[in-house]
N, C-alpha and C positions, 0 to 999 in steps of 0.2 A: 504494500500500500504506500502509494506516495501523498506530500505533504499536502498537495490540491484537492487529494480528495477526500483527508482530513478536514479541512478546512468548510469546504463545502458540505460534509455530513455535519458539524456542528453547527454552522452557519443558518442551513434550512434549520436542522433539527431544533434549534436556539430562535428562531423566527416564531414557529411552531409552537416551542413553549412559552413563551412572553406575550404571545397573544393566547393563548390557552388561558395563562394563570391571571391573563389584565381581564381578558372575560371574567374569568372564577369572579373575581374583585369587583368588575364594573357592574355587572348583575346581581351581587348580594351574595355569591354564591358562599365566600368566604368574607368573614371578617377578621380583621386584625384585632380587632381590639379583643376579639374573644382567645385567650390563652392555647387552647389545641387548637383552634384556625390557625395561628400566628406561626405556633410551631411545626406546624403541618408544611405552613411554606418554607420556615425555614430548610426542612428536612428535604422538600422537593429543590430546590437551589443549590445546597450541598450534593446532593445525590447530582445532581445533573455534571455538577462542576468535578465533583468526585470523582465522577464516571470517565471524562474528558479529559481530568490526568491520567488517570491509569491507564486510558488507552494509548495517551502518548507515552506516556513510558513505556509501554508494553512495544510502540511502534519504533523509541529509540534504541532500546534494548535488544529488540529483534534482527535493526538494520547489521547488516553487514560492517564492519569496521572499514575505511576507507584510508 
């Protein structure tokens, strides 16, 4: 896997969730002010970002040494 299409799979996938979780938010669907809403999103933001390191380590880690 090269860097482009890294890039691109977060890119959309990050498009995707930002207007997912501004819906959740702009319809009521989550509130923040409510303690497990709040933390619900934190956990969703971590996880995303979390996911998006580990893949890139896992893609630098993999690459070939040059």
């Amino acid at each position: 896997m090269n860097w482009p299409q890294v890039i691109y799979q977060y890119t959309v996938g990050g498009i995707f969730f930002v207007v997912t979780l501004g819906l959740c938010l702009g319809l009521g669907a989550v509130d923040l002010k409510n303690r497990s809403d709040k933390k619900a999103v934190i956990y969703l933001i971590a996880g995303f970002l979390g996911y998006l390191t580990l893949h890139v380590a896992w893609i630098v880690l993999a690459s070939p040494q040059r």
